[in-house]
C-alpha positions as a printed NumPy array, in Angstrom:
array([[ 15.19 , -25.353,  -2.807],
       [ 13.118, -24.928,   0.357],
       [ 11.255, -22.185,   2.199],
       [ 14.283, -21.609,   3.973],
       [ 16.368, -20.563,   0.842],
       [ 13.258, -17.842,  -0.213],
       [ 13.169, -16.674,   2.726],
       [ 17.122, -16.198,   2.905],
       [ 16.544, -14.458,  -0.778],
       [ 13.661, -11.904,   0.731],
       [ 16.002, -11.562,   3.824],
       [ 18.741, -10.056,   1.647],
       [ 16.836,  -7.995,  -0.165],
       [ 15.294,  -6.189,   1.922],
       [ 18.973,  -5.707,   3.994],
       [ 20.406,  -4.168,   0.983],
       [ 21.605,  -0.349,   1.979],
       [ 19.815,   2.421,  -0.202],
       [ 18.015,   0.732,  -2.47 ],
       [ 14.751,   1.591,  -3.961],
       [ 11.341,   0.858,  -3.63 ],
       [ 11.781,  -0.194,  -7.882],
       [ 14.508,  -2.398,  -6.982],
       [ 13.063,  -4.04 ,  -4.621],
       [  9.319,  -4.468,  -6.465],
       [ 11.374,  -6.097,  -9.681],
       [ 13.359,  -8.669,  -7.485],
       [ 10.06 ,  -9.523,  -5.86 ],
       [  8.973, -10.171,  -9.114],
       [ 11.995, -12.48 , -10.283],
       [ 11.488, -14.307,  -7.279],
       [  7.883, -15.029,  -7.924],
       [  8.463, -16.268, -11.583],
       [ 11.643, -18.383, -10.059],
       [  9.052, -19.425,  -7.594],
       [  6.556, -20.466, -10.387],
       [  9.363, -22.445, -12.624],
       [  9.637, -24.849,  -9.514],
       [ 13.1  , -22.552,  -8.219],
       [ 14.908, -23.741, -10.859],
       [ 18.567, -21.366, -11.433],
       [ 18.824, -19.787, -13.902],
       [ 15.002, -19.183, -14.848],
       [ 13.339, -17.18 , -17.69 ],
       [ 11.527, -14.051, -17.39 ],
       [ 10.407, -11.422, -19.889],
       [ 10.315,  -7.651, -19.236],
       [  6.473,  -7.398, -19.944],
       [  5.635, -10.347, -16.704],
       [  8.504,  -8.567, -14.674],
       [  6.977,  -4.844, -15.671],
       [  3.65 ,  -5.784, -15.113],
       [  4.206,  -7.974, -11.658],
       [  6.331,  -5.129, -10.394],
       [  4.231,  -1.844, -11.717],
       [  6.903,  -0.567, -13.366],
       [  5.305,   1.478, -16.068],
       [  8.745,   2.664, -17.863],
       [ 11.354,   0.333, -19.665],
       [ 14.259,   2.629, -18.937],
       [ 13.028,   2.522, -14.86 ],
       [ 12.931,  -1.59 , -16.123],
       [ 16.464,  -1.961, -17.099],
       [ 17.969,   0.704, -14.364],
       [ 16.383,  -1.526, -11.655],
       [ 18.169,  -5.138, -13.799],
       [ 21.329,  -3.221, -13.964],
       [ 21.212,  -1.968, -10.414],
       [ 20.74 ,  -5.296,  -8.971],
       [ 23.198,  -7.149, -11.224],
       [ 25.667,  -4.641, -10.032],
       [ 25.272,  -4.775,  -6.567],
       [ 25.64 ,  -8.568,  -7.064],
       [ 21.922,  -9.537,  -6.29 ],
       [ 21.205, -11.202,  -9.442],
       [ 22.893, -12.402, -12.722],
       [ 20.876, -11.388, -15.826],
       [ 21.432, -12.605, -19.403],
       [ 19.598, -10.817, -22.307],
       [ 18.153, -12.865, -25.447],
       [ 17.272, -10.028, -27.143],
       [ 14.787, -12.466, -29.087],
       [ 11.313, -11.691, -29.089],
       [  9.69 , -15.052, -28.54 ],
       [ 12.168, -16.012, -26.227],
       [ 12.811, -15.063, -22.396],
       [ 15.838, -13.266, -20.713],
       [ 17.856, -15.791, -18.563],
       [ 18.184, -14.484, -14.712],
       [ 19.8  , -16.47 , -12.012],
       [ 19.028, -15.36 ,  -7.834],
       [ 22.558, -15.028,  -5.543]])
């Protein structure tokens, strides 16, 4: 994927009607581990990278921001619920 198709990503995000500053700070941080695993969708990501890239200091504010944003249709996110192993997340 180019330039062109991050930018498009960043675009929508920051379009999106009444969302917050959370929301917004934990897609910026998908997108920069999608960026980093050469824009491949889906990708992996673990809560502690996302929470930590983001500064999100609270797990619920962590999974209110994934569930917002898969709801609104932003994202697709797919737990493992395995310790070693990453969540699966996929950029619309």
């Amino acid at each position: 994927m180019t330039d062109l198709r991050m930018e498009c990503l960043v675009e929508r995000i920051v379009k999106e009607p009444d969302l917050q500053p959370s929301r917004v700070s934990v897609y910026l941080a998908m997108l920069q581990l999608w960026k980093e695993q050469k824009r491949c969708n889906p990708f992996q990501i673990s809560r502690r990278k996302i929470m930590k890239l983001s500064g999100v200091k609270s797990i619920v504010t962590y999974h209110k921001c994934i569930s917002e944003l898969k709801d609104r249709g932003i994202v697709e996110y797919r737990p493992s619920y395995h310790p070693k192993l990453g969540s699966e997340a996929k950029l619309i």
